[in-house]
N, C-alpha and C positions, 0 to 999 in steps of 0.2 A: 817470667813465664809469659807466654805469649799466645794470642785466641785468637784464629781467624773465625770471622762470622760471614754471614751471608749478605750481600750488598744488597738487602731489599728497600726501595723507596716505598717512602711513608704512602702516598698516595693510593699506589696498587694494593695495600693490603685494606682489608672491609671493615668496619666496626663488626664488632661480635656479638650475634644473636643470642637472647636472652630467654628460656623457657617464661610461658606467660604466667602470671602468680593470681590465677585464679584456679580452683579446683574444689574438692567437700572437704578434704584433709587440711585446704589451706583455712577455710572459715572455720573450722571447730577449732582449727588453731588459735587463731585471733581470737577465737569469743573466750579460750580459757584465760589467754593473757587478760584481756579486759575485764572478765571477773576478779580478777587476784591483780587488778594493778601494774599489772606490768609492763615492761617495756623490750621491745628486741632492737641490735642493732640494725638486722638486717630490714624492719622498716622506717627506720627515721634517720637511716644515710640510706636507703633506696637501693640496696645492694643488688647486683644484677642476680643473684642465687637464689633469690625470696623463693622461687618457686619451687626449685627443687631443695631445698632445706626444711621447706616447712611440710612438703608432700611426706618426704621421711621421718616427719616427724621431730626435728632436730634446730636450734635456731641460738645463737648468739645473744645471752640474757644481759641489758643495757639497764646498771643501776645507777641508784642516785638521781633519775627525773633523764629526760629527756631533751635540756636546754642547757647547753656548753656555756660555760663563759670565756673560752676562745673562741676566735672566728677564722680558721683557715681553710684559704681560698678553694682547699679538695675538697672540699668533706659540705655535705649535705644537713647535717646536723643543725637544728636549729642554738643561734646565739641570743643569749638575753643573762635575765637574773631569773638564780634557779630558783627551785620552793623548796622547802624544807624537807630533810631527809625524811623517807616513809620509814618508820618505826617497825614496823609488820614486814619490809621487803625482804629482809633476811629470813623468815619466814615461808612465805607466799612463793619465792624462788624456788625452796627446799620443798613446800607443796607441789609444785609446780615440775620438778624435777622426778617426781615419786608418780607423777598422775602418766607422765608422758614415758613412763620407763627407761628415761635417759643412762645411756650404759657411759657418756661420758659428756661431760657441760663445757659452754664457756661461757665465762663472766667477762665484761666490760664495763664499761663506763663514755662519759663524758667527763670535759676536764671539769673539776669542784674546787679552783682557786680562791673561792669565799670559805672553805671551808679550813682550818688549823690544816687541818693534817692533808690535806686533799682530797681527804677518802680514805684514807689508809685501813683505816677502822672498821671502815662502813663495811669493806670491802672483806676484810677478817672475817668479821658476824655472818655474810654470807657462805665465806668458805666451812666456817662452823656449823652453820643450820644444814648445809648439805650433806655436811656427814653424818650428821647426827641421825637423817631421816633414810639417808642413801652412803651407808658407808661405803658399796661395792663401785659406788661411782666414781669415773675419774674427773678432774677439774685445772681445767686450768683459766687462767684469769690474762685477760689483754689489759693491761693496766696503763694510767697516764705517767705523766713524769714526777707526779709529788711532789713538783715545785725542788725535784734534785736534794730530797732529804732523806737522808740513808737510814737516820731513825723510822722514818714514816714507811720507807720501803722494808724496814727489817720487821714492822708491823703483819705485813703479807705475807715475808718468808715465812715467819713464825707460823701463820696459821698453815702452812704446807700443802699447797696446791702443788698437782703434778708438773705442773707448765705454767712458768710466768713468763708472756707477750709482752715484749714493748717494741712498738712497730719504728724501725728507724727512718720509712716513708720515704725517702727520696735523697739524692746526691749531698755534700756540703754548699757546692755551689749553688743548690737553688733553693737553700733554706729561708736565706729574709725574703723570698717572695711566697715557697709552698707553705713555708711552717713558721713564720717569723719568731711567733714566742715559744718556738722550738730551742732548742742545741745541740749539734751532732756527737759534740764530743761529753757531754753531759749523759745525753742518751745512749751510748755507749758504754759509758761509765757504770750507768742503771745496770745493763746487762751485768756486765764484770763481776757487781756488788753483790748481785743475786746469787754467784758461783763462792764470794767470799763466806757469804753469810750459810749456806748451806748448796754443797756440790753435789749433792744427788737432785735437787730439782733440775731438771730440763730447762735451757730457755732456749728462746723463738723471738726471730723477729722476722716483720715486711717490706717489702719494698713495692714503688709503683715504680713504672716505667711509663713514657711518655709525656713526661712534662716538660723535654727538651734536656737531658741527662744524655752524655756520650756513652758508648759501649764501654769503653776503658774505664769513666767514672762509677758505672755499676758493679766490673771487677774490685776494685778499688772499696765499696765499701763490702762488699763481698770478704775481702781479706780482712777488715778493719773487724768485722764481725766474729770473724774468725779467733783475730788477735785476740778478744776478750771471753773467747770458747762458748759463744751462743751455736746451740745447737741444730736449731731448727730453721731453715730461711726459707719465704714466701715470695716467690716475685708475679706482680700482674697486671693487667695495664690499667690505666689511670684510664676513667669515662669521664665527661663532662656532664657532670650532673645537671648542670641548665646553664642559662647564658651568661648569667650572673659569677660565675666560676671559671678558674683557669680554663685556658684550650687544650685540648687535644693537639701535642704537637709533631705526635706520629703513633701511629700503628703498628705494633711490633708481631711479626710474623707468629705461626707457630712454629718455623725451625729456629727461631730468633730464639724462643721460650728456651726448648729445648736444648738447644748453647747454653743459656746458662745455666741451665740446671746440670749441664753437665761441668762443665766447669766448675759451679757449687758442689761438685762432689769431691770432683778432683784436688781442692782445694783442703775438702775437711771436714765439709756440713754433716752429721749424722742422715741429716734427711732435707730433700731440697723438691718444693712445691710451686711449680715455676709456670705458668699458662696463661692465655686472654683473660679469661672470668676469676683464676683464682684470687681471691680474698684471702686475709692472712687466719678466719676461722672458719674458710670452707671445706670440709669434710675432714676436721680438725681429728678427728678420732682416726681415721684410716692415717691419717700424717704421724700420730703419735705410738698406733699399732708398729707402724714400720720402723721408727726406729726402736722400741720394744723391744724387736727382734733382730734386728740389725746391730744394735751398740752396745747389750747388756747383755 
């Protein structure tokens, strides 16, 4: 199969303007996270949507601490040694959930390679305490790779989140430099396992675009995803968080976006969210309303 795209050079196209993440919606947001402890992804990787996420009231809940013990070169995330799991977070989430009238969550992480299981657990207790306080909610979790342990991942099926995310991030070819302690075909695998273990959960993954990846290599794992019946695909472009981090090695159109998302259909994707600013958990509920009604 074959995809013409549009010959635009990196240069002419803009970086993309970002709403500013200041507002009253935005500070009573923050002040509840900081009473209950908590953490969002969307500000300790600087995501360009803070603004409009949090104005709706809506935001990408970041458990297990804030300090990754990977360090790759995309991601914003601070790297170190983490502190010990919050006892309460699985809690304080589900509080946290119930105060904001969330009609649907996501849960994340940082990677927890000091931990056995990686989190696997941790991550459970949270899907648990949300139902418990917010049955009517839907949840789905962007989870790490568990160190590629299928016990630890059957951990998370169990507890039965709508949607388990594992972002495949970027090409094979530019994994020892985006993702080192990454693996494409591992994380792949992850996806597949999710469908082994129970086929009525959804899964999702993302991709960035602009880290110097061909158009052909984006089809390419387009279909690889496919191969192992992930549901839901994300593509969006890679920003340069600071100087310190990979470059920016093109700007991809919005007819560029728009390819592939068509493409991502034509191929198979239930539901395919392809744009400059999207994120693989930005406006996650309208992603998973569509296919809702689209696949079922």
């Amino acid at each position: 199969m074959e995809f013409d795209f549009l010959n635009v050079k990196s240069p002419n196209i803009k970086k993309p303007k970002v709403k500013s993440p200041l507002s009253p919606e935005i500070t009573k947001m923050k002040a509840l996270l900081r009473k209950l402890n908590l953490h969002t992804v969307c500000e300790e990787a600087s995501c360009p949507n803070i603004g409009d996420c949090f104005s709706r009231k809506t935001a990408t809940f970041m458990i297990m601490g804030n300090i990754c013990t990977r360090r790759c070169l995309y991601c914003d995330v601070l790297t170190g040694r983490p502190s010990e799991l919050d006892k309460e977070e699985p809690k304080n989430i589900a509080k946290a959930v119930k105060k904001l009238k969330l009609k649907y969550v996501v849960i994340t992480s940082v990677n927890r390679d000091d931990l056995e299981d990686g989190g696997a657990s941790h991550f459970a207790d949270v899907i648990y305490e949300i139902r418990k306080k917010n049955p009517n909610t839907k949840i789905e979790v962007l989870i790490p790779d568990f160190k590629f342990n299928w016990d630890y991942l059957k951990i998370v099926v169990d507890a039965k989140p709508d949607v388990i995310n594992h972002n495949i991030e970027t090409v094979p070819s530019l994994y020892s430099k985006v993702r080192h302690r990454g693996n494409y075909k591992k994380s792949l695998e992850l996806l597949r396992m999710v469908k082994v273990f129970d086929k009525n959960i959804l899964t999702k993954s993302g991709l960035m675009v602009g880290l110097g990846e061909t158009k052909e290599e984006v089809i390419n794992v387009m279909k690889d995803l496919i191969d192992v019946d992930c549901d839901i695909l994300t593509i969006g472009q890679y920003l340069q968080p600071s100087i310190s981090h990979l470059p920016v090695k093109k700007y991809y159109s919005d007819e560029e976006f728009k390819e592939f998302e068509n493409i991502g259909y034509k191929i198979g994707f239930k539901t395919v969210y392809s744009g400059q600013l999207v994120r693989s958990s930005f406006n996650a509920y309208e992603v998973f309303d569509k296919v809702k009604w689209s696949a079922f």
